[in-house]
C-alpha positions, 0 to 999 in steps of 0.5 A, a space after each residue: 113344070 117350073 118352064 110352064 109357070 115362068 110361061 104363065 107368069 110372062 104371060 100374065 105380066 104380058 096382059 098387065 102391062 097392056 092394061 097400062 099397069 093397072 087392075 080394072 077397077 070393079 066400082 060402079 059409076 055412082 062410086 067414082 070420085 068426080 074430078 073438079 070441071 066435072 059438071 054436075 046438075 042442081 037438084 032444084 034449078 037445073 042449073 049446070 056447076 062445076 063438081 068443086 063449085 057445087 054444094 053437096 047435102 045429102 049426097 045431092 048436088 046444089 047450086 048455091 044456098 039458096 037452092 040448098 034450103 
């Protein structure tokens, strides 16, 4: 019995490692964080920013005040 647990446990440990150590994550796509030369698009003009340069208000991406207001 303690033999099939500690074959289980190798198992298991096996599958982690092959996932690169990490536990697949369950957000969704809308939920990930968007890393800073991610480019995202102006709600008003279409006009392509980087997600660090990009205005946010209301959870929408701008690409400068103007297109903000």
């Amino acid at each position: 019995m303690i033999l099939k647990l500690i074959l289980v446990i190798i198992v298991f440990l096996g599958i982690f490692k092959l996932l690169g150590g990490k536990l697949p994550s369950l957000k969704s796509s809308e939920e990930k964080k968007l890393e800073g030369d991610t480019l995202v698009e102006c709600e008003e003009c279409s006009t392509f920013v980087t997600a660090k340069e990009a205005i946010i208000v209301k959870g929408k991406y701008y690409c400068s005040l103007e297109c903000a207001n």
